[in-house]
C-alpha positions in Angstrom: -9.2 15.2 49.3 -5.6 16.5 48.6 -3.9 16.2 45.4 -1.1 13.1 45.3 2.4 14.4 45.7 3.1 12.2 43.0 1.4 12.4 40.2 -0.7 9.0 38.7 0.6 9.6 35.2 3.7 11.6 33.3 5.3 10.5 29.8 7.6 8.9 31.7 5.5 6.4 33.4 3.2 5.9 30.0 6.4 5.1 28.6 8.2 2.5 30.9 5.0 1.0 30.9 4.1 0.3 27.7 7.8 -1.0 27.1 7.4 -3.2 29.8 4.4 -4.9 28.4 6.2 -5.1 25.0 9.0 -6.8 26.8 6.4 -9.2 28.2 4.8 -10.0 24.9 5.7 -7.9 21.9 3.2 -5.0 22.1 1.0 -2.6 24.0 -2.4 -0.9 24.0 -3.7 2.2 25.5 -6.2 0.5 27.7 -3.2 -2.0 28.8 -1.4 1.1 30.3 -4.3 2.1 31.6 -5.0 -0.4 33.8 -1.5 -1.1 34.9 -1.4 2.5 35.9 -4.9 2.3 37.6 -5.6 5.4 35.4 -8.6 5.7 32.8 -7.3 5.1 29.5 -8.6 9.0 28.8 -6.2 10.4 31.1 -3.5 8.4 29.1 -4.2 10.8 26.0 -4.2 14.2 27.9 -0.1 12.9 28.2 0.8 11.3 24.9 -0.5 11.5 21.1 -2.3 8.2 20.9 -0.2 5.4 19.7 2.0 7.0 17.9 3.0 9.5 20.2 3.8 6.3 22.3 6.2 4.5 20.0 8.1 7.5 19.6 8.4 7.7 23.5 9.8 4.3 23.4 11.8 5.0 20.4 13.7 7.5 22.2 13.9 5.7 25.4 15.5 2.7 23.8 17.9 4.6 21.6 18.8 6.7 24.3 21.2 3.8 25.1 23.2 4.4 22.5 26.4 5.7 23.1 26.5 9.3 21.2 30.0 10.0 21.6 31.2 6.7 19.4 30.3 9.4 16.5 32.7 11.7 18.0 35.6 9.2 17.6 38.6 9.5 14.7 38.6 8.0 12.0 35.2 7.5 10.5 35.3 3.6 10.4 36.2 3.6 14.5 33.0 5.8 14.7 30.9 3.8 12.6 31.6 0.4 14.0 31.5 1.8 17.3 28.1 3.2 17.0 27.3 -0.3 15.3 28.3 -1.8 18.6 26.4 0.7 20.7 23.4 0.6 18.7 23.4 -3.1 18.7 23.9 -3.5 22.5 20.8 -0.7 23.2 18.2 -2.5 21.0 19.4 -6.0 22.4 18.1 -4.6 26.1 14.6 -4.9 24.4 14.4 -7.1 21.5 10.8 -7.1 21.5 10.5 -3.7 20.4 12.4 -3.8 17.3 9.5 -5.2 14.9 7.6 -2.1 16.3 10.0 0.7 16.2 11.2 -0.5 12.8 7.9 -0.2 10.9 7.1 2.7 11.8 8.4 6.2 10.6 11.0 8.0 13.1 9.7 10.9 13.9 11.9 11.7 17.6 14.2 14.9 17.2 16.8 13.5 19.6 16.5 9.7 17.6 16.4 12.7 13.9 19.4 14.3 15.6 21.5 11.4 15.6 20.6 9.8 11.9 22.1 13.8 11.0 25.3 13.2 13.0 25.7 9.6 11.3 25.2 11.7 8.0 27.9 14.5 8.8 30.4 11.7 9.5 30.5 9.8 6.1 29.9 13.1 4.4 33.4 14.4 6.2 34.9 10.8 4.9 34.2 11.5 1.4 31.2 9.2 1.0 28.7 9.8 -2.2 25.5 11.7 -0.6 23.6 9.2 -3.0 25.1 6.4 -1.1 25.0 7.2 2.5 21.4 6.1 3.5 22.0 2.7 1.8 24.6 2.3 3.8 22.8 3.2 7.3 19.7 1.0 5.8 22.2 -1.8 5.6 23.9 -1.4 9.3 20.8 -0.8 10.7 19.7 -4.7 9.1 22.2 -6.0 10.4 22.4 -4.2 14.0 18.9 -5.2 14.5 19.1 -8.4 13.0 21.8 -9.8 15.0 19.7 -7.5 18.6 17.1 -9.9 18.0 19.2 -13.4 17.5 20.6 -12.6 21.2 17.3 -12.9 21.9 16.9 -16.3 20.0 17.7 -19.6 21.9 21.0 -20.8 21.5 20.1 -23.4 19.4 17.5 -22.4 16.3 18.4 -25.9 14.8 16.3 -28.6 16.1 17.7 -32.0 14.3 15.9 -35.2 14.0 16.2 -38.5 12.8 13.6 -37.8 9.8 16.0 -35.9 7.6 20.1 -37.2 8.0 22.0 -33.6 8.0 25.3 -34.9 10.0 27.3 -32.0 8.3 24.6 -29.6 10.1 25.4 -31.4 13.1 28.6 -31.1 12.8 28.7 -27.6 12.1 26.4 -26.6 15.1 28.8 -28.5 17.1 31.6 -26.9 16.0 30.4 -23.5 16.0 30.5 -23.7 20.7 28.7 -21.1 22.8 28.5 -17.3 21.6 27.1 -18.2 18.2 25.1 -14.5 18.1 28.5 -12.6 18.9 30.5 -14.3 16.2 28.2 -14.0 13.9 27.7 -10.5 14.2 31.4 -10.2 13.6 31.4 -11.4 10.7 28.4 -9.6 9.4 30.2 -6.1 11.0 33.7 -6.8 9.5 32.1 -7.3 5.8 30.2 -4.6 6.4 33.0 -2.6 6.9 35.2 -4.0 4.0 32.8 -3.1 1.7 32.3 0.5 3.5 36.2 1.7 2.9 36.1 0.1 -0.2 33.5 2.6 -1.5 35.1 5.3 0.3 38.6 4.5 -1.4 36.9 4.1 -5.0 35.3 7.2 -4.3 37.9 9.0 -2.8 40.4 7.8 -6.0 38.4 8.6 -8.7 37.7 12.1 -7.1 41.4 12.6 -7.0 
């Protein structure tokens, strides 16, 4: 019997799979991909290395929706927040993989490539080296954060007549549709405040 023109398995396939089962329920195995492939779970590891290999596929898949020319854009804070936006938007197309992509080491050059570029940009503003991965720690919190409340319902507060909270009520009310949106504004503008204030204390003691 002839070879298949196309072949069972490629990274490519091992890769949309597994993110498709994490879509479905929040993680993968070997054997799942496997079987959804109709491969032997084997022939799986003569593609990828193991797990790990895996989560680095996906890692790049997913942050291959980033936008990389927001970091291209003048002046540093346009960059920054629209990278912010861009990361935000990519990780929200699969919320279910950000518990597993975030605990465990990058490893991906092209996912390494663009941590460096982020880097180079607040280095060229004048930020303190010391200071620059707290400050990508702290976007990336609240980038991922607010990826998986787009996930969340609408409503997280379920009120009942048990405990009175008619200023809770209110609030919710109050607060319409697009709760998830606003609220990442605000956590983006602080973020930002605080950003060009360091820069500007930084940038006036050095002068």
């Amino acid at each position: 019997m002839g070879r298949p023109r196309t072949p069972l398995l490629d990274r490519e396939r091992i890769t949309t799979t597994a993110l498709q089962l994490i879509d479905e329920s929040g993680d993968f195995s070997v054997p799942q991909i496997a079987r959804r492939l109709g491969a032997q779970t084997g022939s799986v590891y003569h593609h990828v290395d193991g797990r790990d290999g895996i989560v680095e596929l996906l890692r790049e898949h997913v942050t291959s929706g980033i936008d990389p020319a927001t970091l291209d854009l003048t002046p540093w804070d346009t960059a920054v927040e629209a990278w912010a936006r861009s990361y935000r938007a990519a990780f929200a197309a699969h919320p279910r993989a950000i518990p597993l992509l975030m605990t465990s080491p990058v490893r991906a050059p092209r996912v390494l490539e663009q941590y460096e570029r982020a880097v180079n940009v607040l280095l060229a503003a004048g930020f303190d080296c010391a200071g620059i991965m707290p400050l990508i720690i702290a976007l990336e919190n609240l980038v991922l954060g607010s990826a998986l409340d787009l996930a969340a319902p609408e409503t997280m507060w379920e009120l009942t007549d048990q405990v009175p909270t008619p200023r809770l009520a209110e609030a919710l009310a109050a607060v319409g549709e697009g709760r998830a949106d606003r609220a990442f504004e605000v956590g983006l503008t602080a973020f930002m405040n605080h950003a060009r204030a360091l820069r500007e204390k930084r940038v006036d003691v050095g002068g």
